[in-house]
N, C-alpha and C positions, 0 to 999 in steps of 0.2 A: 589325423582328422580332428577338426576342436568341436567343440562343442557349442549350442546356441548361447549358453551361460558364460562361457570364455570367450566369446565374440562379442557378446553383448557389455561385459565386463571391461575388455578391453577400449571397445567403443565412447563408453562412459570414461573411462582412465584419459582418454585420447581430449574426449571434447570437455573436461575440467570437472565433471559431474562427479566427484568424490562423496561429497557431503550425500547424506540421503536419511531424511527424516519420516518417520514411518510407526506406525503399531500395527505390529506384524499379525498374521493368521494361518492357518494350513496351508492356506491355497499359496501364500506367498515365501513357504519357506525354503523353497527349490532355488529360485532366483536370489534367496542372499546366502545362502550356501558357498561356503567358498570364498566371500570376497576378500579380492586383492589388499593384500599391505599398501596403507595410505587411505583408505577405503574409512567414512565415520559414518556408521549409523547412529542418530539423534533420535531419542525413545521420546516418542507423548503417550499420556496414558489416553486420550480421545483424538480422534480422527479432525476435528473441528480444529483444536490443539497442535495439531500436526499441519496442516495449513497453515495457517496462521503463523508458527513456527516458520515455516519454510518461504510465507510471503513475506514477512520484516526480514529474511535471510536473502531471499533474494532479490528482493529490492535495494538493501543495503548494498549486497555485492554490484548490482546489475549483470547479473549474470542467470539463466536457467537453473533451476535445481531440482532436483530430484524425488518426488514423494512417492511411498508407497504403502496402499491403499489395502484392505482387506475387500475382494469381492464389491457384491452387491451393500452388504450390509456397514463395511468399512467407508464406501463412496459415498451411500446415502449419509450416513454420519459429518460427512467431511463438506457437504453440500453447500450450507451455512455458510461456512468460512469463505470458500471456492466464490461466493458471489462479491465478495472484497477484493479476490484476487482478480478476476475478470475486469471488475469497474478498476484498478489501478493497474492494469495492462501488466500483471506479471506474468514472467516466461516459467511457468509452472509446468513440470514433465509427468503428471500423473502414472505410476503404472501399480494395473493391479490384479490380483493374483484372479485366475478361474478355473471353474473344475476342468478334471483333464478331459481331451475331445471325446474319449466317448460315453462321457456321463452327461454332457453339455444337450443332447434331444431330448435324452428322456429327463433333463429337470432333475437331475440327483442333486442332494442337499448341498449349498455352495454354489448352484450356478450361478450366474450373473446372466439373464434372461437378457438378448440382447445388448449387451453391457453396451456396444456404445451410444445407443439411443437415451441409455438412464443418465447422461451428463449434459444431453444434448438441450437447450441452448445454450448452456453456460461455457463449455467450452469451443474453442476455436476448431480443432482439430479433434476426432478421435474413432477408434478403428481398432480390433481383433483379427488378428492375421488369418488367413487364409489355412496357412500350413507353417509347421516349424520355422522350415526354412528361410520365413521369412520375418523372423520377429526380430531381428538386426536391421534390416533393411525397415519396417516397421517405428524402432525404438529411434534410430535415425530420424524419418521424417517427423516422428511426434516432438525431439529436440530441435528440428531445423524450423517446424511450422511454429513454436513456441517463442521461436527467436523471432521469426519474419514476422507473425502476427501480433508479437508482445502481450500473449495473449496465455491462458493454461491451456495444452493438451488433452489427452487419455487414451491408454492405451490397457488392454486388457489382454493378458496373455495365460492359457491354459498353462496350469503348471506341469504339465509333462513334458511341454516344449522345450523349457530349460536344459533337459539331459539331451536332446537331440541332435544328435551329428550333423553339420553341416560341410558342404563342400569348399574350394576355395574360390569360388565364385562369391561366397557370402563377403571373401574376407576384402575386397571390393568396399564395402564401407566405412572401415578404418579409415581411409585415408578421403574420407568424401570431404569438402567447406561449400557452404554453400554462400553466399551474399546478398547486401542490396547495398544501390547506391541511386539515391534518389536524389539528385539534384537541377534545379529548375533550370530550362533548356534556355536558347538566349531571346524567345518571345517571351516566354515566362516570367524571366527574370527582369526583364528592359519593362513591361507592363507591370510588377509589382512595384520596380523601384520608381516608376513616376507617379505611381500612385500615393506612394508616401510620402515621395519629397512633392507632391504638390497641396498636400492636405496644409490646412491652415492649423487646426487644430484636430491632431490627429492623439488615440488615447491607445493605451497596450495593454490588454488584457494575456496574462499568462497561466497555462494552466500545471501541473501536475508533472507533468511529463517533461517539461522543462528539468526541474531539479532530478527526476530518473536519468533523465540525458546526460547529467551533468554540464548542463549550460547554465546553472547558476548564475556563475559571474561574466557568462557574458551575455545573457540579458540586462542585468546592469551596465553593462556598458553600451550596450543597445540602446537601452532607455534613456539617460542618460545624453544619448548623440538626439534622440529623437525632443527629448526636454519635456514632454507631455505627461502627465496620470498614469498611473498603471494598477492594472488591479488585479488582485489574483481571480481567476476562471471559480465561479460559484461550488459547493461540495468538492472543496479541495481535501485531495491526502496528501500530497507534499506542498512544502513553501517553495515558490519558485523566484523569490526577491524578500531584498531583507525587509519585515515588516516595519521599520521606523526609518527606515531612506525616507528623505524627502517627498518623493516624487511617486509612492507608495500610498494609495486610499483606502486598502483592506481589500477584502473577501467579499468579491459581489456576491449579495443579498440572492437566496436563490427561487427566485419568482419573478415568471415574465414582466409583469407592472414595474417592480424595482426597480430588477436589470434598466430595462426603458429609462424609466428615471434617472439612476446613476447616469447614463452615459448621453443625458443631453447636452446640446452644445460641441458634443463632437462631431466632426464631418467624416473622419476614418476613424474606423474600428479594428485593430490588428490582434490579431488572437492568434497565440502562437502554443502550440502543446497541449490541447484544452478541445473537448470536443462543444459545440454551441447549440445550447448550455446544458447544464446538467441540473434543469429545477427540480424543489422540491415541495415547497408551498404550490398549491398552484391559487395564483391570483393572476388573474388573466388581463389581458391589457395588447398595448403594440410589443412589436417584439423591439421594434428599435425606432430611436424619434426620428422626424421628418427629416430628410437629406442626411440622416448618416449611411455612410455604407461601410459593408463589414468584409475583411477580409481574411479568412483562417487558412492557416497554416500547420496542417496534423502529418504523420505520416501513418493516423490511424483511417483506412481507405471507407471504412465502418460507416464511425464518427463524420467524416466528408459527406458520404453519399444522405443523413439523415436529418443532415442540420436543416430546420424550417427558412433560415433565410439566409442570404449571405452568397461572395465568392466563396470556395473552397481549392484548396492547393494541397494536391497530396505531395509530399514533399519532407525531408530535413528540415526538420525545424532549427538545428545548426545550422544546416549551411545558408537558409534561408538567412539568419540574425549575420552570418560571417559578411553576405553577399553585401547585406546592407550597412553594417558599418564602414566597408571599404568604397560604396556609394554613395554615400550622405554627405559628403563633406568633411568639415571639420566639426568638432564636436560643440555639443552646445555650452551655453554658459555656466560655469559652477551652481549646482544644484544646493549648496547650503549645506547646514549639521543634519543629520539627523534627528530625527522629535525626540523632545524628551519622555520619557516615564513617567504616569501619573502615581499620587501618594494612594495607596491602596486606600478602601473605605474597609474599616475593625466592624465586624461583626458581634450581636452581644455572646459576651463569654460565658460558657467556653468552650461556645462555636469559632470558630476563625472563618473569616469569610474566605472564598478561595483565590479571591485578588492579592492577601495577604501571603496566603499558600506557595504562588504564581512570583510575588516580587522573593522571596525566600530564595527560590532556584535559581532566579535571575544574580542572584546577589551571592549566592554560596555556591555554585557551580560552574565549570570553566566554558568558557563561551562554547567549545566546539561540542558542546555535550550534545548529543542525538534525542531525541522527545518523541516516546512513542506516546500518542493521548487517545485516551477512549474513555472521553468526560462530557459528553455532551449539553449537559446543560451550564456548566460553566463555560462555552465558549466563549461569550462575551470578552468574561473576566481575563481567560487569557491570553487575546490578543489586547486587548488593555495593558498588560503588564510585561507583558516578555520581549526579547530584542535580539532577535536572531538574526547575523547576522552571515552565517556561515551554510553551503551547500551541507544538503542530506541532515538538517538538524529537526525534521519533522514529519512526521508520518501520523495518519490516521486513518481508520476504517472507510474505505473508499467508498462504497456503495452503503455505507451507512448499518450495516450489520452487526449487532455486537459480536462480541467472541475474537473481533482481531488485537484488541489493545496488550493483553496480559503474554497471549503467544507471539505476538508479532515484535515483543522486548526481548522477549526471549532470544527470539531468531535475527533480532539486528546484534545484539550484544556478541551475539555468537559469531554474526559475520564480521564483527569489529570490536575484537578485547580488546584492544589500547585505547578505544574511546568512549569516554565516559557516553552510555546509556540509562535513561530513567524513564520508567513507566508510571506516567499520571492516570490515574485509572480511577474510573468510580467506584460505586458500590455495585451498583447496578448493573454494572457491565462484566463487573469481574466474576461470577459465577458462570458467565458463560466460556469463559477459558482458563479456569483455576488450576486444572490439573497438570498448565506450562510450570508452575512452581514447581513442581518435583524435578522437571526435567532441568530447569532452571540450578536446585539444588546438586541432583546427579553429576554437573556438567561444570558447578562453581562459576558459574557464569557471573561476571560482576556487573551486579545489577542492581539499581536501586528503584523500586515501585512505591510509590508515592499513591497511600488510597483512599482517596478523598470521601469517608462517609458523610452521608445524610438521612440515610433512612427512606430512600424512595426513590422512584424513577423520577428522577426532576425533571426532564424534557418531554417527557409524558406528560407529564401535568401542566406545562407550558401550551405543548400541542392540545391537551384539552380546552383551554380556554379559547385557541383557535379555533377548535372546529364546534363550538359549542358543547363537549362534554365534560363539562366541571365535575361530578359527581362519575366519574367512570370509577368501577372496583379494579383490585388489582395493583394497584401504584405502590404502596407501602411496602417496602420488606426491612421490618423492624429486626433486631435480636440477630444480628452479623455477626461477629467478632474474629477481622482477618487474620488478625495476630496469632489465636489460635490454631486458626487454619493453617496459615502458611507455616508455623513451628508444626504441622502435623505432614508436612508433607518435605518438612527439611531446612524451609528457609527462616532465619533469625528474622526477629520481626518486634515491633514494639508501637507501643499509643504514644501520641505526642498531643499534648498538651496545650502548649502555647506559641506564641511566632521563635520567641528566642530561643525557645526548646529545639524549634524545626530546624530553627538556623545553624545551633549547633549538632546536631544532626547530620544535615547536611553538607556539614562543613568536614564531616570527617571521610574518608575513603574506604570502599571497605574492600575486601579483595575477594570475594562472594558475594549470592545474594539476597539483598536485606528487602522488605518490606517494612515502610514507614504509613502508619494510620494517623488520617487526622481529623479530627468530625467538624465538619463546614457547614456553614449556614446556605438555605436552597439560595439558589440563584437559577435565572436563565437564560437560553441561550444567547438571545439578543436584547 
């Protein structure tokens, strides 16, 4: 007879789920008891760190990965992070440890007081087993719904259940797959595609989930047959078209007036991977000008049901771009070079402006290098400067959270050592996931973090001018020094000076990981 831990173990071995990022507690020590040979637990010393970790890991893979969570007080911890993971549709398997059933009434120290209602909205799915027996069948649906939903889980399991005998009825789940296959029927499909090949001036809005899918390059070739503007879906975390293609406008603006504006003059609006929209200024206006009509294509059913105007198509967002290049015709006419790069503006010394910073990497790093960024008031600056032209070369905090930038380097580098990873990070943002360095060090993860000081929350102080609070307290956090830091928790680290300093710097490889400081003059984000 096995056990629910040798079932559950097995199950995870079955469906790829090795990796498991985690700081562990009493309640969760039952369940890694024992694991299987091939089996990696990834230590963060903070729960927030541990997310974050496990979403640049599993986004990098596109794959489910595995976190686990201490109780009540490990989830609450991890909360932060978890709201990144949600707005970038990662398939997160939360599971975490609870006291055993019967300490769980009477509130003995360690319960998790309805555990899954304390995750609940943020996650998709989540659920406390009934009875032992069923926390196989349980850990199952929390990896199946994670998939289907593209969304984080939770799952909260008493840890006495781990030691409990199950019968072989349980073992019925080893061998479960479950699927989707969503692709548009032949009314479906015959009414999209005359609606695009009848558009005059039709424009393609791409969101996030594109470059997750790995449709990268064949939305370029989409675009491309369609010959029209493309812009990326507003509060993007990944690039879903290279930014200096021709036929590329940038990062719709994210406020309903903008949006409106950008996209006058078009009659079709195709939004493919991207829920419509994700604003964040609100400046209020039409949602779109007179005679455009919009049509999305998500296979988030969420995202469909919420958008304020438009068609909606739950759907493949592949097969929908496949259906339509083999429908379009012939392709359209040569799109041109690519834009060129502007000459960074020098900031006074010996500040470096971060444009300067931006063409550095551009110029010293090999194109395929991956860019975790959590720099937000230099956005501008680097989409100004950089030239990415390759799938999975960028990732940022989706839902706008700090805390993902510094764990979320960690966790792509992890899920891809042969390709160069670099974390642009601010100051500002890097205290809220500092302690991924250590894991960063433990692990020799080759990494190179890039930390842009200035001495203050610069998009704060942007937003204040927005909203009328110029004189808000708080913004300043003077007397940093990451160098220090990151040499305190293992990783080599150094001040850099000036462009040519950076360049050779960055010119070199390191085979661990390094933290490079560089203090920048503010900028903002637009």
């Amino acid at each position: 007879m096995s056990s629910v831990r040798h079932v559950s173990h097995e199950f995870l071995r079955r469906q790829g789920l090795t990796t498991v990022f985690g700081n562990p507690g009493s309640n969760e020590l039952p369940f890694l008891a024992g694991l299987p040979e091939g089996f990696r637990y990834v230590l963060g010393l903070h729960e927030g760190a541990v997310v974050g970790m496990a979403d640049g890991y599993a986004q990098a893979t596109g794959r489910p990965v595995l976190v686990n969570l201490h109780a009540a007080a490990g989830s609450g911890n991890a909360m932060g992070a978890l709201t990144n993971a949600v707005a970038s549709r990662t398939p997160l398997v939360v599971v975490a440890g609870q006291q055993v059933r019967p300490a769980v009434g009477p509130e003995a120290n360690l319960t998790n007081v309805d555990a899954p209602s304390l995750m609940k909205p943020l996650v998709g799915w989540a659920a406390e087993p009934a009875c032992a027996e069923d926390v196989p069948r349980a850990l199952a649906q929390a990896v199946f719904e994670a998939e289907l939903q593209r969304r984080p889980t939770y799952l909260s399991v008493p840890y006495d259940d781990w030691a409990a005998d199950v019968d072989d009825n349980c073992l019925a789940v080893l061998d479960r797959r479950v699927e989707r296959a969503r692709v548009p029927d032949g009314e479906q499909a015959r009414r999209l595609v005359e609606r695009v090949a009848a558009a005059e001036r039709p424009a393609l809005v791409l969101g996030g989930d594109i470059d997750s899918a790995g449709l990268f390059d064949d939305a370029v070739r989409l675009a491309e047959r369609l010959g029209g503007p493309v812009w990326a879906a507003p509060s993007l975390f990944r690039l879903p078209f290279p930014n200096r293609h021709p036929l590329f406008r940038g990062v719709l603006p994210a406020g309903i007036a903008p949006v409106c504006q950008a996209l006058e003059g078009h009659d079709l609006v195709l939004v493919l991977g991207a829920p419509v929209f994700r604003y964040h200024e609100y400046q209020p206006g039409r949602y779109l000008p007179e005679g455009t009509r919009l049509i999305q294509v998500t296979e988030d059913a969420s995202a469909a049901a919420r958008a304020p105007m438009g068609e909606a198509l739950v759907a493949d967002p592949g097969a929908v771009i496949d259906l339509l290049i083999k429908r379009l015709g012939s392709p359209a006419a040569p799109t041109g070079p690519y834009r060129p790069v502007p000459e960074p503006p020098a900031a006074e010394r010996p500040l470096l402006h971060p444009e300067e910073v931006f063409a550095a990497l551009r110029d010293r790093l090999p194109e395929d290098t991956a860019y975790v960024v959590e720099s937000t008031s230099t956005n501008s600056s680097w989409w100004r400067q950089m030239d990415l032209r390759r799938p999975g070369s960028y990732y940022f905090p989706a839902a706008g959270g700090l805390g993902f930038g510094l764990p979320g380097a960690v966790g792509v580098a992890l899920a891809q050592p042969d390709r160069p990873v670099v974390g642009v990070i601010g100051d500002g943002s890097a205290n809220y996931g500092i302690t991924a360095l250590w894991t960063a060090a433990q692990h020799r993860v080759p990494l190179t973090i890039v930390l842009l000081r200035n001495g203050t929350y610069g998009a704060l102080r942007w937003f204040g001018g927005l909203l009328g609070v110029p004189d808000a307290p708080g913004l300043d956090i003077p007397g940093l020094d990451f160098t220090r830091i990151a040499e305190g928790y293992g990783v080599g680290a150094r001040q850099v000076g000036g462009v040519e300093e950076l360049r050779a710097v960055l010119a070199e490889r390191p085979d661990g990981p390094r933290l490079v400081q560089v203090d920048t003059a503010l900028t903002t984000p637009s």
